[in-house]
C-alpha positions as a Markdown table, in Angstrom:
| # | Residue | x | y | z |
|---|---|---|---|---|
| 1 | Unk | 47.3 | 16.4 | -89.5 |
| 2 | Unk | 49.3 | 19.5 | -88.4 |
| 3 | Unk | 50.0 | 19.5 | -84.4 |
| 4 | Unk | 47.7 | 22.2 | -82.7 |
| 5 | Unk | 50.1 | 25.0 | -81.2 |
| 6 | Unk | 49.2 | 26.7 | -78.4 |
| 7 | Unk | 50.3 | 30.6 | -79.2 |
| 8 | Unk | 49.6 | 32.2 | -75.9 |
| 9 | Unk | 51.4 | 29.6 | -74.2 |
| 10 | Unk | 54.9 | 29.3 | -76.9 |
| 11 | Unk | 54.4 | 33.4 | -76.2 |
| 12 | Unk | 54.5 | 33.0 | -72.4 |
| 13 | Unk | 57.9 | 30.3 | -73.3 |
| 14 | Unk | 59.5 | 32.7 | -75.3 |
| 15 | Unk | 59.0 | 36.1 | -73.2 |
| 16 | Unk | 59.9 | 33.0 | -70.1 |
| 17 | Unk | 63.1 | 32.6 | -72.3 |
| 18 | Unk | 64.0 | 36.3 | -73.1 |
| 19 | Unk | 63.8 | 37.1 | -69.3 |
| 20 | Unk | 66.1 | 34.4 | -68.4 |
| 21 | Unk | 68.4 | 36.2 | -70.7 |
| 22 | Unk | 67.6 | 39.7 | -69.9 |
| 23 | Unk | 68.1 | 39.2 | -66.3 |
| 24 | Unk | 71.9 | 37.3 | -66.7 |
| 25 | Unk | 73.1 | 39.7 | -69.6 |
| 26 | Unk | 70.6 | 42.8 | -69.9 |
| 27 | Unk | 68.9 | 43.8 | -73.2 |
| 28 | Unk | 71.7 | 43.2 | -75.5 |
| 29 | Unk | 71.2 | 39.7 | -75.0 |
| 30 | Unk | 67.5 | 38.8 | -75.6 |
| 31 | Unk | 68.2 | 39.0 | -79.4 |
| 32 | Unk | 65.4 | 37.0 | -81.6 |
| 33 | Unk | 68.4 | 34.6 | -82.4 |
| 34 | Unk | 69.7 | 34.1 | -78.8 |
| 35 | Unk | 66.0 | 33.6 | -77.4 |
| 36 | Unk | 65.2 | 31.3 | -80.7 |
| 37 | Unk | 68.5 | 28.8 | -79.1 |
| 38 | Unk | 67.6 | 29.0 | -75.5 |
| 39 | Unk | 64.2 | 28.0 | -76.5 |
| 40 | Unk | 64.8 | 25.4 | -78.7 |
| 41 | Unk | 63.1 | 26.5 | -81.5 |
| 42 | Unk | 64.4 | 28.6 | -84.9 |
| 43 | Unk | 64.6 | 32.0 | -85.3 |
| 44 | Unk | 61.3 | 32.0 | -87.6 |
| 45 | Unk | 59.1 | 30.5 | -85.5 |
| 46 | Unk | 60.4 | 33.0 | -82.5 |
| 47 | Unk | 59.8 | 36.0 | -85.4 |
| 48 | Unk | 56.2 | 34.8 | -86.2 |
| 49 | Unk | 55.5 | 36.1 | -82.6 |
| 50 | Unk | 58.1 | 39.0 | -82.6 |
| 51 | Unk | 59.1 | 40.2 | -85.7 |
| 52 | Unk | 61.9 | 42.7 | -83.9 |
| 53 | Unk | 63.6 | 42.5 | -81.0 |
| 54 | Unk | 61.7 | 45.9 | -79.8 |
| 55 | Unk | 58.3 | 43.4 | -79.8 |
| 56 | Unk | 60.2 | 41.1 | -77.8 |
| 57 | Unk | 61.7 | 43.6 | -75.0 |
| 58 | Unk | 58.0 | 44.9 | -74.9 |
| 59 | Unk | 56.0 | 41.1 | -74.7 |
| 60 | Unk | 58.9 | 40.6 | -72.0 |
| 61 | Unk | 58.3 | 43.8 | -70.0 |
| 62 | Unk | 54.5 | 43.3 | -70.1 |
| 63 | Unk | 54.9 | 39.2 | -69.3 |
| 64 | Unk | 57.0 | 40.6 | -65.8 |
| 65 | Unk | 54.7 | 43.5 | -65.1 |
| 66 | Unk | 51.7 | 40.6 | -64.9 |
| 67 | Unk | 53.7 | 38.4 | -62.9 |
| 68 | Unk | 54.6 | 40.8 | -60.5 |
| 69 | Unk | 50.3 | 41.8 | -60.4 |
| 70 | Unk | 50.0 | 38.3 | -59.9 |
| 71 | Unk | 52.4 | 38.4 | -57.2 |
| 72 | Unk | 50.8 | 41.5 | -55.3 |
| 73 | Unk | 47.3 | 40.3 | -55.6 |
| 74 | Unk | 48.2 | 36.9 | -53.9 |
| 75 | Unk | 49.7 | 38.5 | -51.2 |
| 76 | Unk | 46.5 | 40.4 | -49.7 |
| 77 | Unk | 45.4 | 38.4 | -46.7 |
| 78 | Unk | 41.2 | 37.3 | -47.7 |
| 79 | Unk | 38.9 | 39.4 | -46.1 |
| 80 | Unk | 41.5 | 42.6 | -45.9 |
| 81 | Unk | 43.6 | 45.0 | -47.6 |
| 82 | Unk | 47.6 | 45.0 | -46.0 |
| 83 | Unk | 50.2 | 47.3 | -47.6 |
| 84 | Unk | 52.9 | 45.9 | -46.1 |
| 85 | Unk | 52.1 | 42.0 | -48.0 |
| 86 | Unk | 51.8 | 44.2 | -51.0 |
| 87 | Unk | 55.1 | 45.8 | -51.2 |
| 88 | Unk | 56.9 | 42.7 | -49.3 |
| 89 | Unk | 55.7 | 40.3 | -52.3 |
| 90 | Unk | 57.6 | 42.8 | -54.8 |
| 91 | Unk | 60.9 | 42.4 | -53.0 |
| 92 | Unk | 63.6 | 40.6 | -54.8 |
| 93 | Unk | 64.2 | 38.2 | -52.1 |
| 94 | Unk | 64.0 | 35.6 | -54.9 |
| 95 | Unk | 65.1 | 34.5 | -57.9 |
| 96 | Unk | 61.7 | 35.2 | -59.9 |
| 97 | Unk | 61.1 | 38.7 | -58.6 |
| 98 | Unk | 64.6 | 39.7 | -58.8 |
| 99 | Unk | 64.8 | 38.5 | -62.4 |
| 100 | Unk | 61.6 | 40.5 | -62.7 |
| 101 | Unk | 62.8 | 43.4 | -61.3 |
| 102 | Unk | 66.2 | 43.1 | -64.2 |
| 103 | Unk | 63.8 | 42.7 | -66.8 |
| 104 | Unk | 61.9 | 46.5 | -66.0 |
| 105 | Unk | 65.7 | 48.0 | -65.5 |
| 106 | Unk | 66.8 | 47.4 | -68.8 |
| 107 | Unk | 63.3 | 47.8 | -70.4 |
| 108 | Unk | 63.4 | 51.3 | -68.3 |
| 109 | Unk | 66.5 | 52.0 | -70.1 |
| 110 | Unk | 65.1 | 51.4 | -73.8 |
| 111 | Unk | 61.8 | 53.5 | -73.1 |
| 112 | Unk | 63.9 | 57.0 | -72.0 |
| 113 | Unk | 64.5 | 57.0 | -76.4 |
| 114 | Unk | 61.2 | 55.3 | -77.2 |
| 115 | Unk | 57.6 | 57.4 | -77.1 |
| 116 | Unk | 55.5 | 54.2 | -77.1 |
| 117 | Unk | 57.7 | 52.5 | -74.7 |
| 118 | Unk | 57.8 | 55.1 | -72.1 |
| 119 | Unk | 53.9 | 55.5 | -72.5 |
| 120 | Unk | 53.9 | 51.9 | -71.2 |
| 121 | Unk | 55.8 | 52.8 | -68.7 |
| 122 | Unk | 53.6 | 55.5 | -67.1 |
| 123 | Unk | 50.9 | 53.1 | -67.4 |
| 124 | Unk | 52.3 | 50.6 | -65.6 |
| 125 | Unk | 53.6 | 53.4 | -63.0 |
| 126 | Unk | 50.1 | 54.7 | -62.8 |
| 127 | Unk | 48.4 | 51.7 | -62.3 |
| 128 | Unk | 50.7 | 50.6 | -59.7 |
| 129 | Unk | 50.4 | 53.5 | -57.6 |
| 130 | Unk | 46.5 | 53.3 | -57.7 |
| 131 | Unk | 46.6 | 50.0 | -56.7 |
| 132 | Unk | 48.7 | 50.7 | -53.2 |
| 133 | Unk | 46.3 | 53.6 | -53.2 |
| 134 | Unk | 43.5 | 51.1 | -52.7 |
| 135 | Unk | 45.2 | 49.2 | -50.6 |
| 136 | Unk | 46.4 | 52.1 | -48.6 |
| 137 | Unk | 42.9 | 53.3 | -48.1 |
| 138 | Unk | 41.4 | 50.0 | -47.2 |
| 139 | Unk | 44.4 | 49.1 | -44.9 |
| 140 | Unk | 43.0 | 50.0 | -41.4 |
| 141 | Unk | 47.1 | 50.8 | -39.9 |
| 142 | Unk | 46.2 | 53.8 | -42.5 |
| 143 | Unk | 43.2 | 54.9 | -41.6 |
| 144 | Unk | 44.3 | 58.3 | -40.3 |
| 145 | Unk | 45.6 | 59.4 | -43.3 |
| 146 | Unk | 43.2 | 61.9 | -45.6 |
| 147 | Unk | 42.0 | 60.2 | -48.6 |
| 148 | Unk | 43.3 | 63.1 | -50.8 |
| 149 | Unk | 46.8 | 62.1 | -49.2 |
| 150 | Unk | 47.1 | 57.9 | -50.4 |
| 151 | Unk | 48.2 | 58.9 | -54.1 |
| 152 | Unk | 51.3 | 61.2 | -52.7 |
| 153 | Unk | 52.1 | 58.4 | -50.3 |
| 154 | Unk | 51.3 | 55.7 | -52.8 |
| 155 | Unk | 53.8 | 57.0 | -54.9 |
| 156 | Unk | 56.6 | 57.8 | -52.0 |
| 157 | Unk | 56.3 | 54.6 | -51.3 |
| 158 | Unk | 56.6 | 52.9 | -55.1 |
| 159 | Unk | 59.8 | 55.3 | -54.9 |
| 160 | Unk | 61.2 | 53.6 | -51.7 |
| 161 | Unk | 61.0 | 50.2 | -53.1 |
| 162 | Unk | 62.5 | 50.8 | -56.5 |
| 163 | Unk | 65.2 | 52.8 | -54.1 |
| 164 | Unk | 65.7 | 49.7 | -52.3 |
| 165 | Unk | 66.0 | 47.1 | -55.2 |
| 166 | Unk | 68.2 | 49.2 | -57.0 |
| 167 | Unk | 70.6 | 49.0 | -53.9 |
| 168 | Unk | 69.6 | 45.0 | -53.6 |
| 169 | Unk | 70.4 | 44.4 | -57.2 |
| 170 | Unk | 74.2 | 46.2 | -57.3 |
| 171 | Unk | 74.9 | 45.7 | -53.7 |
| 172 | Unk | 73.1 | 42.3 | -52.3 |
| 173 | Unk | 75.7 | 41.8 | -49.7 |
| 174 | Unk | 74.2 | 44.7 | -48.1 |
| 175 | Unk | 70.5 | 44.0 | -48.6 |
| 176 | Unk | 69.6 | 40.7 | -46.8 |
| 177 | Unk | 65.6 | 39.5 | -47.4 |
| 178 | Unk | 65.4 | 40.7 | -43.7 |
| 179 | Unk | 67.1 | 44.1 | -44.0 |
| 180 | Unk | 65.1 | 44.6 | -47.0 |
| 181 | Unk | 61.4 | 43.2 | -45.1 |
| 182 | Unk | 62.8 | 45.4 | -42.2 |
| 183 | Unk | 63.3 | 48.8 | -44.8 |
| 184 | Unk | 59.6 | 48.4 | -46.1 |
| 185 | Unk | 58.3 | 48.2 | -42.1 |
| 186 | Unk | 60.6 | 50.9 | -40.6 |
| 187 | Unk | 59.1 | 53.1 | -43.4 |
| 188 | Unk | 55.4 | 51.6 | -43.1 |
| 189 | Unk | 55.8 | 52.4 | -39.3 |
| 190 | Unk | 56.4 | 55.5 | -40.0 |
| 191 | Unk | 53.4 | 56.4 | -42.0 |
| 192 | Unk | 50.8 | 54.7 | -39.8 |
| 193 | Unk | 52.2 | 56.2 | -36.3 |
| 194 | Unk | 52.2 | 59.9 | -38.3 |
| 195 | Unk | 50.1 | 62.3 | -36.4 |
| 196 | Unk | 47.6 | 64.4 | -38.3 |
């Protein structure tokens, strides 16, 4: 009798696998062959899954942009909405969101030539936004703020944090977790103590 595979779950190994290698040696090295040998298995049974390495980049991508959902919708205290959690949980302060973090870089880099890629993109962008929107509006330090006004400062602040990671990712020595925690506050602060 055959072994029963679980797909979703050799799917969640392999995209595992490719962001391993993503995050230590960028795009170039998640190849169908190089993730086959990290993972142990042969290059057909990682092509049954992927049959390019275009598939894999974007099962990788998606497999990060979840994780990192995951990650922001643990961090909301029960019982009430707090934007700082939100953005704090997304800061690569370690190894898993920081890898997560390499993974949209170089998939960022591969969508600028790629319609369907970059349509991903906005998606994810979109959604993201929206969801500090929410947060922003349900978030009592905000309260003061018009509700026409959470998009724009949903999205200023989406543009903050990929500022700061980018300078945490090629200049860590300057970007301590607290720095980084103390960046997202200063800039919070801001916001909440703005008079309308």
């Amino acid at each position: 009798m055959p072994a029963i595979i679980d797909h979703a779950a050799r799917r969640t190994a392999l995209a595992e696998v490719a962001a391993d290698l993503v995050a230590t040696g960028g795009s170039e090295a998640a190849t169908v062959r190089a993730v086959a040998a990290a993972a142990g298995f042969s290059t057909k049974a990682v092509t049954h899954y992927f049959p390019d390495k275009r598939a894999l980049m974007l099962l990788t991508y998606r497999h990060a942009a979840l994780s990192s959902k995951a990650r922001t919708d643990a961090s909301q205290p029960e019982g009430r909405k707090d934007v700082a959690a939100l953005l704090h949980a997304l800061l690569p302060t370690d190894p898993k969101v920081e890898r997560d973090w390499r993974v949209w870089f170089s998939f960022w880099g591969l969508a600028i030539a790629d319609p369907e890629l970059a349509e991903e993109q906005r998606v994810r962008m979109r959604d993201f936004v929206a969801q500090i929107a929410a947060i922003l509006a349900a978030d009592p330090a905000f309260s003061h703020c018009a509700v026409a006004d959470y998009p724009r400062i949903a999205s200023a602040l989406l543009a903050a944090l990929i500022g700061i990671v980018t300078q945490v990712i090629f200049a860590p020595e300057s970007w301590p977790p607290s720095a980084q925690a103390q960046a997202i506050d200063d800039l919070l602060a801001r916001i909440a103590n703005r008079a309308d």
